[in-house]
N, C-alpha and C positions, 0 to 999 in steps of 0.2 A: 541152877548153877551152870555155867559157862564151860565148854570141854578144855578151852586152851586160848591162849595170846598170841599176839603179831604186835610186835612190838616192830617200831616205824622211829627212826633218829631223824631229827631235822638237824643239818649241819650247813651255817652262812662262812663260807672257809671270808680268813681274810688272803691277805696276801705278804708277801716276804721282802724286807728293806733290802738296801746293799748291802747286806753282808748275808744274805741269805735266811734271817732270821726273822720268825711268824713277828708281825707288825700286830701288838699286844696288848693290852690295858687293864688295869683294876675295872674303871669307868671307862666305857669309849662316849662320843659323842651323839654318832646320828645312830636312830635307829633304822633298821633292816623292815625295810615294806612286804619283801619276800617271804621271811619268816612269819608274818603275821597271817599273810595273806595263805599262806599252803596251812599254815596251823588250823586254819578258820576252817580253809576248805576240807582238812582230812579229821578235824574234833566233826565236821556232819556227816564225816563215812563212818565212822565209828560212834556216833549217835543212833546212825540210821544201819549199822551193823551190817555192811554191804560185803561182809565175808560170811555172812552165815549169823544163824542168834547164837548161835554155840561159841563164836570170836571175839575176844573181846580186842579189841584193838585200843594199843598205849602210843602215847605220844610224848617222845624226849624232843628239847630243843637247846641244840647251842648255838650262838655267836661267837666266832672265834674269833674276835673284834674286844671282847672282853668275857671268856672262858677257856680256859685250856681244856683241850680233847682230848679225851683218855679214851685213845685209840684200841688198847688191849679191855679195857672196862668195859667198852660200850661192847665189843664184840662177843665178851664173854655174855653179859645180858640179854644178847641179842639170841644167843644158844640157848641158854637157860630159858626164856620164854618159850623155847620151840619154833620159831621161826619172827621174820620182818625182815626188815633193808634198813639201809644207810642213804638219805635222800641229800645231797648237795644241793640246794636251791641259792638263787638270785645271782647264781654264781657270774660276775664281771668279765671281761677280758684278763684284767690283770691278775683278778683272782684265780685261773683257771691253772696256771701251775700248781698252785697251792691244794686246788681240787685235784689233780692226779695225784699230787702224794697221798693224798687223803683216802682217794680211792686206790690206790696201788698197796696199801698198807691194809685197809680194811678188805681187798680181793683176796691178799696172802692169806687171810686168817679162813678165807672163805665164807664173806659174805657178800649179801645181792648190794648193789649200790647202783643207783642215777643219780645223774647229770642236768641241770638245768640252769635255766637265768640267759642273760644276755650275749654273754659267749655265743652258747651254743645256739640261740636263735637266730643273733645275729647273724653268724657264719649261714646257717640253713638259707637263711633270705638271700642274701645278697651275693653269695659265694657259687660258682658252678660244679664245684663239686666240696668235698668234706678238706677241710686244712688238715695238716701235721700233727700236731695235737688232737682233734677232737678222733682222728684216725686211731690213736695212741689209746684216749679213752677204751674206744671199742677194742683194741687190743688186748686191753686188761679185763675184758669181761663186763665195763661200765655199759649202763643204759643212758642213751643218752634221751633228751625229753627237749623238744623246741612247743614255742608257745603258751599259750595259758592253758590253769589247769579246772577250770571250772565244767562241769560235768564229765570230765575225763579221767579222775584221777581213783572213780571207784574198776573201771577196769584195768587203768594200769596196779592198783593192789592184787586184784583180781589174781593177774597174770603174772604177778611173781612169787603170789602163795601156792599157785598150782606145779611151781618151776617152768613156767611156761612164756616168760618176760621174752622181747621184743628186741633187736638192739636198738633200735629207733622208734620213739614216738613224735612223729609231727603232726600238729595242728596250725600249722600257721596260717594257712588259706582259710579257717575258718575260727573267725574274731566270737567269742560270745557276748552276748548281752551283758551288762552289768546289772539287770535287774538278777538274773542267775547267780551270782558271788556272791559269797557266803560272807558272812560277819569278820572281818581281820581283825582276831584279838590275841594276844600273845600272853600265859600266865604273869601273872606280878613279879614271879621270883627273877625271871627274865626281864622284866623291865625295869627295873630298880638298878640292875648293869649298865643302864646308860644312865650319862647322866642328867639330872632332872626330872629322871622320869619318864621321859617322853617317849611314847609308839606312835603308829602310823596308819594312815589309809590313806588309799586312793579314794577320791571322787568322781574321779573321772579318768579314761585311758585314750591312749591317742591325741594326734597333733595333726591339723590340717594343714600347718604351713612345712617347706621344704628343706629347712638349713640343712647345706648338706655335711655336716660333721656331725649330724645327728640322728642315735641311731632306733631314737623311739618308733620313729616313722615307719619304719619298715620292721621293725618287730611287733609294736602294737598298732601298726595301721594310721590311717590318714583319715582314717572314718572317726568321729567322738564319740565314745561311749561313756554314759552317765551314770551314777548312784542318784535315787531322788531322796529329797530330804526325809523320808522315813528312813533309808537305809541308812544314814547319817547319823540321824539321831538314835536308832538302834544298835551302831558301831560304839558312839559315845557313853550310850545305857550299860551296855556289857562291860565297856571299860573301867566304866565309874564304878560299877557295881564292888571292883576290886581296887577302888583308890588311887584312878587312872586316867586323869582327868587332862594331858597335855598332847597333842600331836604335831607332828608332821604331814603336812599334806601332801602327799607325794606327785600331785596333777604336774606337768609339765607348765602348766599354765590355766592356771583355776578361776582368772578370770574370763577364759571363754569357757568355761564349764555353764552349758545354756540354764542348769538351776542353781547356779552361785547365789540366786536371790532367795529362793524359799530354802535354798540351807542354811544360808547365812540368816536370816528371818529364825528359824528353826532354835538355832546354837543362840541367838540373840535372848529367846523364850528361855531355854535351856537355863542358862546364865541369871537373867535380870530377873525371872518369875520364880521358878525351882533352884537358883541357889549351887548352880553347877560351876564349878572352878576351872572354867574352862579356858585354857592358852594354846594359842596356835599359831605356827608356822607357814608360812603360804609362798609358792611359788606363785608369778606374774607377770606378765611381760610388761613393757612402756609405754604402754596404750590404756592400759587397766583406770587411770585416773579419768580418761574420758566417758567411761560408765556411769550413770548417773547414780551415784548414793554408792558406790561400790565400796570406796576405800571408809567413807564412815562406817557402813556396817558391817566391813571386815574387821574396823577395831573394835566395833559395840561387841560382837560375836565373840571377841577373844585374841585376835591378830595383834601380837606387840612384839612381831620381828616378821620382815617381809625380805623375802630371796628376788632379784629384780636379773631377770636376763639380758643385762647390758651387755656383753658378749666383744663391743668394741665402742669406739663412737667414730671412728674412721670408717667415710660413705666408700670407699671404696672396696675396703674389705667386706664389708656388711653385702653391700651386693654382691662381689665374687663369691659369698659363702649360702646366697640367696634367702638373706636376712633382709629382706625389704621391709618387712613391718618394723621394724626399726626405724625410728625418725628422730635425727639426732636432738632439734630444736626444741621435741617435746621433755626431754630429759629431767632438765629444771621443773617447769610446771609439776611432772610427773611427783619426783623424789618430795619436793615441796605439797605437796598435795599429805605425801604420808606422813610427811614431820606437823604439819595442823593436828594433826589424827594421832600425835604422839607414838609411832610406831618408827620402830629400828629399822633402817634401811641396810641391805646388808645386798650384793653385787658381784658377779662371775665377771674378770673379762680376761680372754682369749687371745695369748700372744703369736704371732707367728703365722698372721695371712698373707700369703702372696705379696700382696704391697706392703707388707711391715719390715721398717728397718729401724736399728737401734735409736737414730735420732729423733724418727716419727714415732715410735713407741714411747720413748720418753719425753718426748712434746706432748702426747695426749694425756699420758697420766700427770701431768702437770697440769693440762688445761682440766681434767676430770677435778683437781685437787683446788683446785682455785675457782670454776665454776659450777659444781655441781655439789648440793649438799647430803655426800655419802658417806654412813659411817664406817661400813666394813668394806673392804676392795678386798677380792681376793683372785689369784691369776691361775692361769691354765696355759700347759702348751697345746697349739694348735694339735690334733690327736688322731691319725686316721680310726679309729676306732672300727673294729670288727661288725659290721652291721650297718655303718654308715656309707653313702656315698662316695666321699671321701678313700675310702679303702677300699668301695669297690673299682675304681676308679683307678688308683696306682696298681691294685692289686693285676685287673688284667693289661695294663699296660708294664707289666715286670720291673715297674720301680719299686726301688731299693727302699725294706721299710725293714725296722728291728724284727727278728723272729721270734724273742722273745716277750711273750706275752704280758709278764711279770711287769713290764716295764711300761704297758698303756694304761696307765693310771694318771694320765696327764700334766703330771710333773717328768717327766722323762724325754729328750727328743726321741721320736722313735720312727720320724723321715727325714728329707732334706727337704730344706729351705732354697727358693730359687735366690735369696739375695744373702742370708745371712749362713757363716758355718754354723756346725753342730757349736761349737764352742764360743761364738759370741751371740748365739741364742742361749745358749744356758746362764752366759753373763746378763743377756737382756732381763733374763728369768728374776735371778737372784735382785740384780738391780733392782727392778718395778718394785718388789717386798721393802728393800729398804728404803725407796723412793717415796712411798704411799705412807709408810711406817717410820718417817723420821720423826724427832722432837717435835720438833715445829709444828706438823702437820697432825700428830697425834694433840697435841693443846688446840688446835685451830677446831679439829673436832669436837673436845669436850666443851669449848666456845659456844659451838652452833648445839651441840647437845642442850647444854644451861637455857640461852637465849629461848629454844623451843621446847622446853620443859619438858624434855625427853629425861629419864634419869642418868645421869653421867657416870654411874659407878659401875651400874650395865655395860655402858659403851667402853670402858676404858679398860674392863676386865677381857671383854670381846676382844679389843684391840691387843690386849697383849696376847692369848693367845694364838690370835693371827698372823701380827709380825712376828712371835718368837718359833713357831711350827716348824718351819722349815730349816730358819737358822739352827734352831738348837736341837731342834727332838732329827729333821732332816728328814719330815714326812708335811704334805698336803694339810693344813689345818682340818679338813673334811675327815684326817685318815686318823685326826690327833684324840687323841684322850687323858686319863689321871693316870699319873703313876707309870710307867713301860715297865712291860712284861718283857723278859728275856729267856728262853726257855733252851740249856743248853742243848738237849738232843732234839729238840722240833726246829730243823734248821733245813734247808733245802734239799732233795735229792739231787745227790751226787756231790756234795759239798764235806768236807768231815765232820766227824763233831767232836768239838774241841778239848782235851783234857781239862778234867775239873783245875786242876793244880793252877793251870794256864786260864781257864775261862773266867771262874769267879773273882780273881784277882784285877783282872781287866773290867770284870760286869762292876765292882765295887768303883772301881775309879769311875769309870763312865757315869755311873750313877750320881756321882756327884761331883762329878763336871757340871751334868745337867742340870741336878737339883742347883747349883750354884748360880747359873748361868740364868735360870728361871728367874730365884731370887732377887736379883740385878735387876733384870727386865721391870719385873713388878714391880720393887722398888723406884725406880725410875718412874714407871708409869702413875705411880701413885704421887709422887714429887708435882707431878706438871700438874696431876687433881686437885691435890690440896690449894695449886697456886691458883689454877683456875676459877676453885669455888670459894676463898679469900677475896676474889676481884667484888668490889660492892654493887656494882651495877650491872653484873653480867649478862642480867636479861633483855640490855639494850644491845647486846651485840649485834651487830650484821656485818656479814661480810657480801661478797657479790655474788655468794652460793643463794646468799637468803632472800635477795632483793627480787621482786617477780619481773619476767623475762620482759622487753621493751619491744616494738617491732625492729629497733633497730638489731638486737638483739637476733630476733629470728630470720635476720635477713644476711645479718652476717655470718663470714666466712668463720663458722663457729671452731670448726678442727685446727686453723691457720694460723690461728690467732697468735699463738704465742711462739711460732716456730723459732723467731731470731733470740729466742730468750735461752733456750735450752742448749746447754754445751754438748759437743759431741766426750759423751766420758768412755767411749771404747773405745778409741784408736784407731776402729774400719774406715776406711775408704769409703767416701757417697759413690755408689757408684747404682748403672741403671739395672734395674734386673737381667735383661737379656744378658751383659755383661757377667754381672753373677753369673747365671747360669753357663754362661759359653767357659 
């Protein structure tokens, strides 16, 4: 028999809309790497009883992404066992508000809490001394934690069962091995919150190349480190074991993961011999199709939706952001390559480089829409993000970036623009969503869907909620999920909270605005399907997205092409940047 517990809370905070309200879900969408990956790591400290054999060590996990925190509950349990902490993990920039309430509420009650995720790493790397916030942290008593936590995290338990915690642990000058990391497996009850099911691992960590808005680099290093296909297939066993059969691959770019082949080989067996149901997600960059066999035995393996770091197709941005592996001409081939392979193309791109202005922004996502066959677009503002380049960057030259954290979630301006305002970037914003996501161009897609025997009911449901995220719910389709949670007292520190009489009445209408406004959308989206898949011959479609590229093709002025087509629809002035800027 065991003398006593430590009981350990994992908490992935989200973060809070404009109106200061926890951004909430029945279902959310993407699953949390974080959580998986510390679950994995602290179920072997507590296997291997690195408190003593007398400790049993418990492990709670929430997503606040689709759970509500019962901040007084957990605290009481936390007494009642005799001791643990409160762990914030993978915590964001943006989320990092949301983590001091979290910890500023669970300090009041008088428990141990750290701090971890990107925030706080990034800041450590890049930063010369601690920011405002992570200062605040430590003010409240929080531990804060930079780096990964693989062989580290049996003496940080260590050291806050004895009361003898640390206010900083950094490891960031020293990367671990990936052969060291433990299993990332998150209970079933917790995964069944997102939806489809789906959890996550890493394959591989770190990025060799430099974009500088990017803030992998400098928190997981520039070195690649690998899982080899037995660790892979041991992540996938554990999973399955509990009816767990879909991931996320979380790699930044998994096809220079150097054993993409014998994993993918591996998950092929897995699948086509033993009978495994296995679906996967894959990040990749534009180059990935020139591997030989890559992209087929990414779909043999499981891949039927692929994440493509297009990021712009304008050369000038791409190199001021030092995206040089990007080659616009290879685009087509690339996207084309995945649609043979019947896999979902789905695509990041990044408004608001140095050379972006309203008319060239909306030239490119025209020329994107008419030659490039991509089913999902989804946009980003340019973001100095805390840990990147970028922000180290304005940060010590004393440019003016938002202080609030809340707000780098990449839908928010949160610098200035040398050519465009804050207000007719937010116009570009909005535009690009409904430019991508017109009528027209949503049938034009389930066209090329039918033609390439991709299934159209897939892409059409994608599509709506991508074009409707932001119009309707007024969050990032990444942030979007089922159902919105609204919780009147979990509302931001220092904001009120609002009388029931006054709140519910509001939440009731809101709610079905929304539900209404969804309705519509789908509706709609479902109208241009029906009409699509009534056309008799629709597998002879082609458009110029489908046709393979010509040399004349790669030799022209591919970004140009269509500038005299596109109206200017904002109002601004062409004007040169210097001009802006002066």
């Amino acid at each position: 028999m065991t003398g006593r517990k430590f009981l350990i809370v994992l908490i992935k905070p989200s973060h809070y809309d404009d109106d200061g309200y926890v951004i909430q879900w029945r279902r959310s969408t993407i699953p949390s790497n974080s959580l998986a990956s510390v679950y994995g790591l602290l179920a072997q400290c507590a296997d291997e009883r690195v408190l003593g054999p007398e400790v049993d060590i418990e492990i709670d996990v929430y997503d606040e992404c689709n759970t509500i925190v019962d901040i007084p509950g957990i605290s009481n349990r936390i007494k009642a066992a005799g001791g643990g902490f409160v762990a914030l993990v993978g915590v964001q920039s943006n989320q990092f508000p949301r983590a001091l309430d979290i910890g500023r509420q669970f300090r009041a009650r008088g428990m141990a809490v750290a701090v971890g995720g990107f925030h706080v790493s990034g800041c450590m790397a890049m930063l010369p001394e601690l920011p405002p916030d992570l200062k605040e942290a430590q003010a409240l008593g929080m531990i804060l934690y930079a780096g990964e936590g693989e062989g580290r995290l049996e003496g940080l338990l260590r050291d806050i069962d004895a009361g003898e915690a640390k206010p900083l642990y950094s490891y960031l000058n020293d990367m671990p091995d990936m052969a060291s990391a433990a299993i990332p497996v998150l209970p079933r009850s917790v995964v069944t919150r997102v939806a489809g099911h789906y959890t996550s691992f890493d394959a591989g960590r770190g990025c060799p190349f430099q974009c500088s808005f990017c803030t992998i680099i400098n928190v997981q290093g520039r070195k690649s480190r690998y899982r080899t296909a037995d660790d892979v297939e041991a992540i996938v066993r554990a999973n399955a074991a509990q009816d767990v059969t879909r991931f996320f691959v979380t790699d930044d770019n998994f096809a220079r993961n150097r054993n993409w082949e014998p994993i993918l080989d591996r998950l092929i067996e897995l699948r086509e011999i033993h009978g495994f149901k296995i679906r996967l997600l894959l990040q990749v960059d534009t180059l990935c199709h020139r591997i030989p066999g890559f992209i087929e035995k990414a779909a043999r393996a499981g891949c039927n939706a692929v994440f493509i770091g297009l990021e712009n197709i304008n050369p000038e941005s791409l190199m001021g952001a030092k995206k040089r592996q990007n080659k616009i001409w290879e685009y087509r081939d690339m996207l084309q390559a995945w649609r043979r392979a019947k896999v979902m193309t789905w695509a990041g791109y990044i408004l608001g480089f140095p050379t972006d202005a309203p008319e060239s922004i909306a030239r490119d996502i025209e020329t994107i829409k008419r030659e490039l066959p991509i089913d999902i677009l989804e946009f980003f503002f340019l973001t100095p993000l805390p840990g990147s380049e970028d922000h180290k960057t304005l940060y010590l030259k004393g440019a003016r970036m938002d202080p609030d954290m809340n707000n780098y979630d990449l839908e928010h301006v949160c610098a200035d623009h040398p050519i465009m305002s804050a207000e007719i970037w937010r116009g570009v914003y909005r535009d690009a969503w409904a430019r991508y996501y017109s009528d027209a161009h949503v049938e034009t897609v389930l066209r090329r869907a039918v033609a390439s025997g991709i299934n159209p009911k897939k892409i059409v449901d994608a599509m709506t909620v991508f074009s409707g995220s932001s119009r309707i719910e007024g969050v990032h389709p990444l942030q979007f999920g089922y159902v919105r949670r609204k919780i009147r007292t979990q509302r931001r520190h220092g904001l009120p909270v609002v009388n029931p009489l006054v709140f519910y009445p509001w939440r009731a209408l809101d709610f079905a605005k929304v539900a209404a406004n969804w309705a519509a959308l789908a509706l709609r989206h479902r109208a241009i399907l029906r009409r699509v898949l009534a056309v008799k011959d629709g597998a002879t479609y082609v458009d110029e997205s489908l046709r393979p590229p010509t040399e004349a093709d790669r030799n022209a002025d591919f970004v140009t092409a269509f500038a005299d087509k596109i109206p200017d629809t904002y109002g601004a002035p062409k004007r040169e940047p210097a001009q802006a800027a002066g």
